[in-house]
C-alpha positions as CSV (number, residue, x, y, z in Angstrom):
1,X,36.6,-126.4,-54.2
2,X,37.6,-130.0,-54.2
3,X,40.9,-129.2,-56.5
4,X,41.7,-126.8,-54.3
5,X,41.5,-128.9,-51.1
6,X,42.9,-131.6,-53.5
7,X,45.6,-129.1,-53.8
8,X,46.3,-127.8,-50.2
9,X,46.5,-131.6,-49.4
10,X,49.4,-132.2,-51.9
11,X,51.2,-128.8,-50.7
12,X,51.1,-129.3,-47.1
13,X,52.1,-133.3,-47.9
14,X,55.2,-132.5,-49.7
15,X,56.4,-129.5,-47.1
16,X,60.0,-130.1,-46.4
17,X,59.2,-130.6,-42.6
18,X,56.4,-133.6,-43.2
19,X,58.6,-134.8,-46.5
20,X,61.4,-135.1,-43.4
21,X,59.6,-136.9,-41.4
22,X,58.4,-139.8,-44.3
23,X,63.0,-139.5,-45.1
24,X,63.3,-140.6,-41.0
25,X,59.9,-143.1,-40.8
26,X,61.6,-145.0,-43.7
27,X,64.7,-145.6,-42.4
28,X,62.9,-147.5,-39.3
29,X,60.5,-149.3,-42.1
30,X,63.5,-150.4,-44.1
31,X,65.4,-152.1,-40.8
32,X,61.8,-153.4,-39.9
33,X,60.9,-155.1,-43.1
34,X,64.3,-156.2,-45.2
35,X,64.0,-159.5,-43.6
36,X,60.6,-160.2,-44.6
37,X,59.9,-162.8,-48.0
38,X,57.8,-159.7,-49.8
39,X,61.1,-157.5,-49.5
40,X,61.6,-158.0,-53.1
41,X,64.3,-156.9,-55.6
42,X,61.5,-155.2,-57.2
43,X,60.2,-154.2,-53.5
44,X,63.8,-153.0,-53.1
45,X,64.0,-150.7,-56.4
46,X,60.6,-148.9,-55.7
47,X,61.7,-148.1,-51.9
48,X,65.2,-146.5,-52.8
49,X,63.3,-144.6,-55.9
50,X,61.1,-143.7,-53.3
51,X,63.6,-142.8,-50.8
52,X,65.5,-140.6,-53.6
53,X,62.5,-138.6,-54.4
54,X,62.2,-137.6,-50.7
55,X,65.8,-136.9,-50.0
56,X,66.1,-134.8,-53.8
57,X,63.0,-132.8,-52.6
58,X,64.2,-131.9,-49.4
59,X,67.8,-130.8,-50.9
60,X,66.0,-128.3,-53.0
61,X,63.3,-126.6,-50.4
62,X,64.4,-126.6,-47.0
63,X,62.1,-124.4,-44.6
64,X,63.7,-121.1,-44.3
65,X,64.7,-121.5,-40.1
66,X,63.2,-122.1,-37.1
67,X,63.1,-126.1,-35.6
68,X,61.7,-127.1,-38.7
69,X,65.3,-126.6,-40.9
70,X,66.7,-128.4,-37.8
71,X,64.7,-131.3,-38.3
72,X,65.5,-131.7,-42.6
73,X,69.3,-131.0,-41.8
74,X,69.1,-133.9,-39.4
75,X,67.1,-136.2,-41.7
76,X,69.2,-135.4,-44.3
77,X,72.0,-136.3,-42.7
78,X,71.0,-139.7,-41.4
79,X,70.0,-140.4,-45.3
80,X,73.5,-139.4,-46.6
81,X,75.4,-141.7,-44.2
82,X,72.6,-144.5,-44.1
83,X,72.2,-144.9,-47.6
84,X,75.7,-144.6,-49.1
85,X,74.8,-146.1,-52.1
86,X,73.6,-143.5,-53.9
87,X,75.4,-140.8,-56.0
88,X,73.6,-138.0,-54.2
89,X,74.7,-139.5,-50.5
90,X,77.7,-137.3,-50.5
91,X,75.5,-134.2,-50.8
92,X,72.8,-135.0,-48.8
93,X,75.1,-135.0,-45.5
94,X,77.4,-132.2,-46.5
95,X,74.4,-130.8,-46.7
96,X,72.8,-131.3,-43.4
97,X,76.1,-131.0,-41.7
98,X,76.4,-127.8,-43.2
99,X,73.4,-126.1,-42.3
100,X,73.2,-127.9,-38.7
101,X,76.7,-126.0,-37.8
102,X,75.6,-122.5,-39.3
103,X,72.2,-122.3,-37.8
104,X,73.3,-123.9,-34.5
105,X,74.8,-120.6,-34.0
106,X,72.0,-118.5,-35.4
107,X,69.1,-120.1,-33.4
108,X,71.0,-120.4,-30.1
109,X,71.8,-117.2,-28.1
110,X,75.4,-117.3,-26.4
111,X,73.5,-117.9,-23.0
112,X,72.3,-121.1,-24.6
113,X,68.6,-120.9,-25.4
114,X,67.2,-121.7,-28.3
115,X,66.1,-118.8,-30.0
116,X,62.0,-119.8,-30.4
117,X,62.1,-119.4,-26.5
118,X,60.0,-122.2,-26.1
119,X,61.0,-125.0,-23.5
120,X,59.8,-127.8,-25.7
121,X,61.4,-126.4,-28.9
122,X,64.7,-126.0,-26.9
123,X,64.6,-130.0,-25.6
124,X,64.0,-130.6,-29.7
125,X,66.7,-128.5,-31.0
126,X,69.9,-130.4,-28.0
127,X,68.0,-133.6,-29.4
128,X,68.6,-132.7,-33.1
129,X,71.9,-131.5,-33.0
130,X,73.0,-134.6,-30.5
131,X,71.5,-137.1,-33.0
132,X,73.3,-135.6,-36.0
133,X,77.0,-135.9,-33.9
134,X,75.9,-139.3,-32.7
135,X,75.2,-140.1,-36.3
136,X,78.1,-138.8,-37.5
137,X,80.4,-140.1,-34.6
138,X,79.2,-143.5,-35.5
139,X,79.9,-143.7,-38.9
140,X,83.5,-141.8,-39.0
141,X,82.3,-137.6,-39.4
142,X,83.1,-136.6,-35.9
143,X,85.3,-133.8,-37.2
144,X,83.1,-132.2,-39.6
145,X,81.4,-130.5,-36.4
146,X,83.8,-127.9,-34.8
147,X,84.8,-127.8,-31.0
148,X,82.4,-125.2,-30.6
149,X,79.2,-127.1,-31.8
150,X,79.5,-129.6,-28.7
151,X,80.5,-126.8,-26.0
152,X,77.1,-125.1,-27.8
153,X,75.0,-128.2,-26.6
154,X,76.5,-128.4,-23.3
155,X,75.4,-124.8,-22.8
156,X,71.7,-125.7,-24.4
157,X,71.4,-128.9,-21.3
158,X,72.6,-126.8,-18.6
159,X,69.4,-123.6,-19.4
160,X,67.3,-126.8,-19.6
161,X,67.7,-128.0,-15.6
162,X,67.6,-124.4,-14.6
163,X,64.4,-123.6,-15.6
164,X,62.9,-126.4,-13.7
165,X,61.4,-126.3,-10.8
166,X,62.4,-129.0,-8.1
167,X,59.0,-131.2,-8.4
168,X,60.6,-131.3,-12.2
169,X,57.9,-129.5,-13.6
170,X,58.8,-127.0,-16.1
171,X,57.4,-123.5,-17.3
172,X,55.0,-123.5,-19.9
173,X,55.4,-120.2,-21.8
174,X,54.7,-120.4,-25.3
175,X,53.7,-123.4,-26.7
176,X,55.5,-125.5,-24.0
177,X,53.3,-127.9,-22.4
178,X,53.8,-129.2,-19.3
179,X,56.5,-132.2,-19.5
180,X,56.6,-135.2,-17.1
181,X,59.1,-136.2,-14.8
182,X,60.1,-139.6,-16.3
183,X,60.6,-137.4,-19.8
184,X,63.0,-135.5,-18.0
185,X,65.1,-137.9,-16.6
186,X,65.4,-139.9,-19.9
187,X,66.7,-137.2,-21.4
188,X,69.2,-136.3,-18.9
189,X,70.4,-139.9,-18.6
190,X,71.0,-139.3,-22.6
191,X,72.9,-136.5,-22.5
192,X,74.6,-137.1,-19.8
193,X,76.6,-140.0,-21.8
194,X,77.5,-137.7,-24.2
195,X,79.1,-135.1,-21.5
196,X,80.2,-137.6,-18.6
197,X,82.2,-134.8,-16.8
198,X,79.1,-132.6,-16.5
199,X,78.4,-133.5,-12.3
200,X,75.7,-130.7,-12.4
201,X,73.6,-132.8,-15.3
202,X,75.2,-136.3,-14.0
203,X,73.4,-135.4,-10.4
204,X,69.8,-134.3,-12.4
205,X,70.0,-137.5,-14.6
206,X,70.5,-139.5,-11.5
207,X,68.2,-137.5,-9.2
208,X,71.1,-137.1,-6.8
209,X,72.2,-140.2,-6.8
210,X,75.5,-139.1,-8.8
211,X,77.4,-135.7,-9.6
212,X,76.8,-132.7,-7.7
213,X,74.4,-129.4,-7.4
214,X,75.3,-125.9,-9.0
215,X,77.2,-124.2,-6.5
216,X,74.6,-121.0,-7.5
217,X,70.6,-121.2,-6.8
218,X,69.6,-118.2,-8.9
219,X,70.7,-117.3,-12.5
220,X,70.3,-115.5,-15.7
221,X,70.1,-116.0,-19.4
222,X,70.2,-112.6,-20.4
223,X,70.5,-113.2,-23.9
224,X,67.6,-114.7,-24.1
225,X,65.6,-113.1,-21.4
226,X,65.0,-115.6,-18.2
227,X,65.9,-115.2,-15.3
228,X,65.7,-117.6,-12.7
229,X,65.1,-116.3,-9.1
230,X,65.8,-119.7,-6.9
231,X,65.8,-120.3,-2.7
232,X,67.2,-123.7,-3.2
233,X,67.3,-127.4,-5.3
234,X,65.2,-129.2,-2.5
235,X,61.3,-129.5,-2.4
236,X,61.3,-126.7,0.0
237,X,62.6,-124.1,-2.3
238,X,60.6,-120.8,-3.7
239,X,61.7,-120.8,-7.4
240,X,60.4,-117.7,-9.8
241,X,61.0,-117.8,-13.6
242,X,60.7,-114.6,-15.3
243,X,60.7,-114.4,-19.2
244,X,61.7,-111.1,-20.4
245,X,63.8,-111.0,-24.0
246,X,63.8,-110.7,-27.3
247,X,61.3,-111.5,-30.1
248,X,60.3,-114.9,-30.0
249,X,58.7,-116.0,-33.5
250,X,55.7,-118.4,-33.9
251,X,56.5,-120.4,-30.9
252,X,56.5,-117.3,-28.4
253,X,53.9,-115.2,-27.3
254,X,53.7,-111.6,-26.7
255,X,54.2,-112.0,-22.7
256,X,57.8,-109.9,-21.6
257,X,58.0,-109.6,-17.9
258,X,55.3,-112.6,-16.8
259,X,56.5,-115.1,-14.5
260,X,55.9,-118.5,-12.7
261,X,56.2,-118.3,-9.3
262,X,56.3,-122.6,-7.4
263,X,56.6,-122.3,-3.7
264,X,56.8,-125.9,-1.8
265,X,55.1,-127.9,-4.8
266,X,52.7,-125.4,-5.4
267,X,53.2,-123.4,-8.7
268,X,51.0,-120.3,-8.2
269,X,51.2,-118.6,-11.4
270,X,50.9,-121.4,-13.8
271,X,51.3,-119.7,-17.4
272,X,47.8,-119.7,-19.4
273,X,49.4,-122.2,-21.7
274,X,48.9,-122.4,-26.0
275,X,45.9,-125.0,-25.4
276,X,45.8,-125.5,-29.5
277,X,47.6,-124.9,-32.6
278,X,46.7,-123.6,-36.1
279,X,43.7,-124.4,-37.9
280,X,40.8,-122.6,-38.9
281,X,39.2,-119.3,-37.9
282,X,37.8,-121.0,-34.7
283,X,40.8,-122.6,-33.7
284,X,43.0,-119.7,-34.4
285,X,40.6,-117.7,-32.3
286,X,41.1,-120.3,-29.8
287,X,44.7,-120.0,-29.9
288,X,44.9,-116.2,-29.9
289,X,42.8,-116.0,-26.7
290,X,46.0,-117.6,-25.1
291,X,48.4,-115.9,-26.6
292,X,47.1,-112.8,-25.3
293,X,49.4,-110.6,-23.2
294,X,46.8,-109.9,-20.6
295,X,46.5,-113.5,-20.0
296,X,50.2,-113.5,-18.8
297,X,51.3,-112.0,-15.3
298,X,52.3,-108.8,-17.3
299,X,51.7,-105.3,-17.6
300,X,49.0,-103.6,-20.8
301,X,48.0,-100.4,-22.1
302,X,44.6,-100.7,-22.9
303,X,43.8,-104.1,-22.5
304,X,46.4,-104.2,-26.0
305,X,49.1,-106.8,-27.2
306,X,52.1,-106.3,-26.7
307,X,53.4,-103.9,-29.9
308,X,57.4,-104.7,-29.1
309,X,58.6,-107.9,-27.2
310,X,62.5,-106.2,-27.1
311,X,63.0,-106.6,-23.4
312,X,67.1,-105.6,-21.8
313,X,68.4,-106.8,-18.8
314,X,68.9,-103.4,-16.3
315,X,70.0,-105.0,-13.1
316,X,70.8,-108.6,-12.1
317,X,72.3,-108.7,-8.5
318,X,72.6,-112.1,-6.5
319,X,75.4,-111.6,-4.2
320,X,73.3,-110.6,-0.8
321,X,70.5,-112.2,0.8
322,X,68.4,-110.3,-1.6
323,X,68.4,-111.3,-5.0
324,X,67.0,-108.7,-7.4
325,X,66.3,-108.3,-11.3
326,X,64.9,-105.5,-13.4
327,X,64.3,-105.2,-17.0
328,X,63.0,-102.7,-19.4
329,X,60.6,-103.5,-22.4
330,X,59.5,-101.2,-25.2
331,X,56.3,-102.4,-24.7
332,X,54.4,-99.5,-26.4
333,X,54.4,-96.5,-29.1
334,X,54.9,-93.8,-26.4
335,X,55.2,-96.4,-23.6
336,X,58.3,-98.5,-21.5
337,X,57.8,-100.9,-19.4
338,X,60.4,-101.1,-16.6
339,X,59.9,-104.3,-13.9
340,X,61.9,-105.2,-10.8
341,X,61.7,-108.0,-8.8
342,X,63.1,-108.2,-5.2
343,X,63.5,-111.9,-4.0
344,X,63.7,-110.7,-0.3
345,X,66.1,-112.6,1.8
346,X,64.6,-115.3,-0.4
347,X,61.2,-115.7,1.5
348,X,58.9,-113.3,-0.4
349,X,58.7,-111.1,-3.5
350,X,58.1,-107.9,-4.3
351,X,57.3,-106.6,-7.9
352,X,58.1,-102.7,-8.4
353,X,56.3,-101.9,-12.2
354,X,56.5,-98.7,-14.0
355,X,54.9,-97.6,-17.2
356,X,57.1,-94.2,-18.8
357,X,56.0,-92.5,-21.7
358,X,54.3,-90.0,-23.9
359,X,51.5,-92.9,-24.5
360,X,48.1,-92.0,-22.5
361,X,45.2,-94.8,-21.4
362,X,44.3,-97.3,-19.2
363,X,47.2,-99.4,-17.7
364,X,46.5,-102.8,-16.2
365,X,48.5,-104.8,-14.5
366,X,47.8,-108.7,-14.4
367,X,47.9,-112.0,-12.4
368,X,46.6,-115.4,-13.1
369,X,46.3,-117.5,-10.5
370,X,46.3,-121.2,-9.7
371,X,43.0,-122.9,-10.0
372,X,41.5,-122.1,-6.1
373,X,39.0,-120.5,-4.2
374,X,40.8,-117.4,-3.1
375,X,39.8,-115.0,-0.4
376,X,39.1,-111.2,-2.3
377,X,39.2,-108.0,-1.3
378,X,38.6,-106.0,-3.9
379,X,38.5,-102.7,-2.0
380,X,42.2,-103.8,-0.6
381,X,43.5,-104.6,-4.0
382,X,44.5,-108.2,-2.9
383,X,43.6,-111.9,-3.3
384,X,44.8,-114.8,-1.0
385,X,45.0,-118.4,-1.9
386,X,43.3,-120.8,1.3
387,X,44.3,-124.5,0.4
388,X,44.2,-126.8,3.1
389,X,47.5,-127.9,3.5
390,X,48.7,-124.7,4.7
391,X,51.0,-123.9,1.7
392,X,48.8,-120.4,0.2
393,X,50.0,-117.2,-1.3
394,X,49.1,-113.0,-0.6
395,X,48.7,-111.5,-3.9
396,X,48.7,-107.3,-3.3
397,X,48.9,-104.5,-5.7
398,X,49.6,-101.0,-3.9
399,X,49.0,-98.0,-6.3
400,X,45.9,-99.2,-9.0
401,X,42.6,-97.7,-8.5
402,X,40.7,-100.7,-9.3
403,X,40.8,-104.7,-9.4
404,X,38.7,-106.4,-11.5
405,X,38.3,-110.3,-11.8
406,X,38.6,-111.2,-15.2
407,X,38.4,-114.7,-17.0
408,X,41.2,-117.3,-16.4
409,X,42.5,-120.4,-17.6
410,X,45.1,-122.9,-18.3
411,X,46.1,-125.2,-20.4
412,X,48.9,-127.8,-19.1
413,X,48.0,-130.4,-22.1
414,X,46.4,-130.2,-25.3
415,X,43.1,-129.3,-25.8
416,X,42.5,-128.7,-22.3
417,X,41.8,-126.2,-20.3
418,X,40.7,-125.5,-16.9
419,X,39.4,-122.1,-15.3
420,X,41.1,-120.2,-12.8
421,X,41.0,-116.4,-11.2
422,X,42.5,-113.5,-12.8
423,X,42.8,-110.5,-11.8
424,X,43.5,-106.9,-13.3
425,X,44.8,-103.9,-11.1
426,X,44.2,-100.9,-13.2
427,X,44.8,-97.3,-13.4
428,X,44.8,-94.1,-15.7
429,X,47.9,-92.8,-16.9
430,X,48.3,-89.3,-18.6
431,X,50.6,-88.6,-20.7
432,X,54.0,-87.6,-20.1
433,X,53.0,-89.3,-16.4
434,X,54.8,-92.2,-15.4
435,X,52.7,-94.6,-13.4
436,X,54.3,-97.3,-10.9
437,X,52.5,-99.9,-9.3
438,X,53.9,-102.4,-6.3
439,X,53.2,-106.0,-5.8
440,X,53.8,-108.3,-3.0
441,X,54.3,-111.9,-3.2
442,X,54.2,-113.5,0.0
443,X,54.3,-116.9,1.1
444,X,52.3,-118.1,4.2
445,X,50.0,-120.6,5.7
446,X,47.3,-118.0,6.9
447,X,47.8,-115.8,3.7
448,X,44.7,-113.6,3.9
449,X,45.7,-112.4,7.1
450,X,48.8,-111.3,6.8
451,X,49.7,-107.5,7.4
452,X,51.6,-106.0,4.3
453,X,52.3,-102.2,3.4
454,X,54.8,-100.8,1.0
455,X,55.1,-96.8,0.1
456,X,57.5,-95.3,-2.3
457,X,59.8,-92.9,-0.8
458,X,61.6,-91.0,-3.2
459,X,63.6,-93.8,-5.3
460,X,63.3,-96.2,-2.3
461,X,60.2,-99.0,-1.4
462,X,59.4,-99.4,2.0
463,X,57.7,-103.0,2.4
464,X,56.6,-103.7,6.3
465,X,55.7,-107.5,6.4
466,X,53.3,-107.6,9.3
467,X,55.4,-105.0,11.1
468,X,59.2,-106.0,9.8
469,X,60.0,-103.0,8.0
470,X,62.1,-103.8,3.9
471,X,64.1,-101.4,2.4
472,X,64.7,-102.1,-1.3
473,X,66.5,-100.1,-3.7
């Protein structure tokens, strides 16, 4: 057992992304310690012998893809052009060069996402491929990078503000945790050196002070599946994020259609979070209870994973008052998922869900709630928010023949979590049977009195908002 652990320790030690890592750390060591009387010429010889060994190692087993090959291409690059020296230099930044520009186009969708669909992993990968140009520009390899690599970037900062939310929170699906504000801004301020003319990121790195707003408040990413259904820029503003796209890999979790939903500071659908990584059986359990599609503001068959996360766009209309989304997943053997949302005249939404299909069982449809002490009503289908300061939130579900509270949490950092309501609004389907379900959103100070009622008629909803009669198509 201990040359096996013995063993496990050597392999994980000497993987390309951890070797990587040592390649960058020494680089930093080198410019720390050159100076000092102990840097001998023997000191000297072990360090570059050292140094070689990790560069060699890397040049013959990079990771296969994902953020990881993005990382060695990097290091490898800075070693090449920092340590011209030795024979291998040359190779080591062709090398990294080489792979930054081909995978820059395979892990970033035209829409300008990275393709790991995880907020963090995104910030990562503009961060990698800036710091290999700045390297590069530095030291005379500007033009080994093509046009198009830089325009790429651009495209990879500008998904990055829109996501946010005003308080410059962001959405944590995936393994994205929650990022802070002064994080943020350092960032921007980075990038915005390296595109001056941008005025939409020169007005978030300066937090106004500078630049200019989009001339847009809601827009998609179809490529990658979010969609971004947006009142405003200012602290006033209702902002929802949907997620809805293609497969995801490690990074992702199986969660098409679920959304965050901030109204006024308050986000009211925090995503449940990763709360841990890998490890063993008890911390992979750990992580798999959040990863769980009914833990996401989604729609299940059974209580079941999702079996495809292949979501398409369907409808994306902004031009009126009314902004409105819908998107179709495969979520099922025997069952689609079809979702629309109506952001009407920007105030309120309203969440049209049907389930199509062959595929027979028990459909539920989820929310997750902020951490509060909400007003139920079970028989009614509906749960209010009641927080003091007047900012609260309906939650109703027309169509399900039971809610059920069912356990919640979140995890904004690591390793923590805190509990909050959830709620499933199920119902039977048959096969062959299509089932639809309706949600209201609605924002208001007195949210567990408000008077809402929507009824299908024929391919149209009918929403009345305590009397106000909606027609959505």
């Amino acid at each position: 057992a201990e040359i096996a652990a013995e063993k496990e320790n050597i392999r994980f030690a000497w993987r390309p992304m951890e070797a990587g890592r040592r390649l960058q750390d020494l680089l930093t060591e080198f410019a720390l310690t050159i100076h000092s009387p102990r840097f001998t010429p023997r000191f000297l010889n072990l360090f570059l012998r050292t140094y070689r060994q990790h560069a060699d190692h890397i040049l013959h087993n990079y990771s296969k893809q994902g953020n990881h090959l993005l990382f060695e291409a990097q290091r490898m690059l800075f070693a090449g052009i920092y340590f011209p020296e030795f024979r291998e230099a040359q190779e080591w930044r062709r090398s990294g060069i080489e792979i930054l520009n081909r995978e820059i186009g395979v892990q970033v969708y035209p829409d300008g996402m990275q393709f790991e669909l995880d907020f963090g992993y995104h910030i990562a990968a503009i961060d990698i491929f800036l710091k290999a140009l700045g390297m590069a520009r530095a030291n005379g390899y500007e033009g080994e990078f093509p046009a198009s690599y830089i325009e790429t970037v651009g495209k990879m900062t500008a998904v990055t503000w829109n996501l946010l939310f005003p308080d410059w929170s962001n959405p944590m699906f995936g393994d994205t945790k929650s990022h802070d504000k002064n994080s943020l801004q350092r960032q921007f301020r980075s990038w915005s050196k390296v595109f001056p003319g941008d005025k939409q990121l020169q007005w978030f790195a300066t937090e106004g002070r500078k630049g200019a707003l989009p001339d847009y408040t809601s827009q998609q990413f179809p490529e990658s599946g979010f969609y971004v259904l947006r009142s405003g820029w200012d602290a006033d503003a209702t902002v929802m994020v949907l997620k809805a796209g293609p497969q995801g890999f490690w990074h992702c979790q199986p969660d098409n259609g679920t959304f965050e939903l901030w109204h006024r500071g308050r986000n009211f659908f925090p995503d449940s979070g990763s709360y841990v990584y890998a490890g063993d059986k008890e911390v992979t359990d750990q992580r798999n209870w959040f990863r769980q599609t009914q833990v996401h503001n989604t729609l299940t068959l059974d209580g079941r994973n999702l079996e495809h996360t292949d979501s398409k766009c369907l409808r994306w209309e902004t031009d009126d008052a009314t902004h409105i989304v819908t998107v179709g997943n495969p979520s099922y053997e025997g069952l689609t998922h079809r979702r629309t949302v109506w952001f009407v005249d920007r105030q309120f939404f309203v969440i049209a869900d049907e389930a199509s299909g062959t595929a027979e069982g028990e459909v539920g449809l989820h929310y997750n709630l902020v951490e509060c002490d909400p007003a139920e009503d079970f028989a009614a289908c509906s749960a209010a928010t009641r927080f003091s300061d007047g900012n609260n939130l309906l939650l109703k579900v027309f169509g399900a023949e039971r809610m059920e509270r069912r356990e919640g949490w979140v995890s904004r950092t690591y390793r923590q979590r805190t509990e909050r309501p959830a709620y499933a609004f199920t119902v039977r389907k048959r096969a062959g049977k299509p089932v639809r379900l309706v949600t209201v959103l609605l924002p208001a100070e007195d949210a567990a009195g408000q008077r809402v009622e929507a009824v299908w008629r024929g391919n149209r909803l009918q929403v009345k908002i305590n009397g106000t009669k909606y027609n959505l198509k």
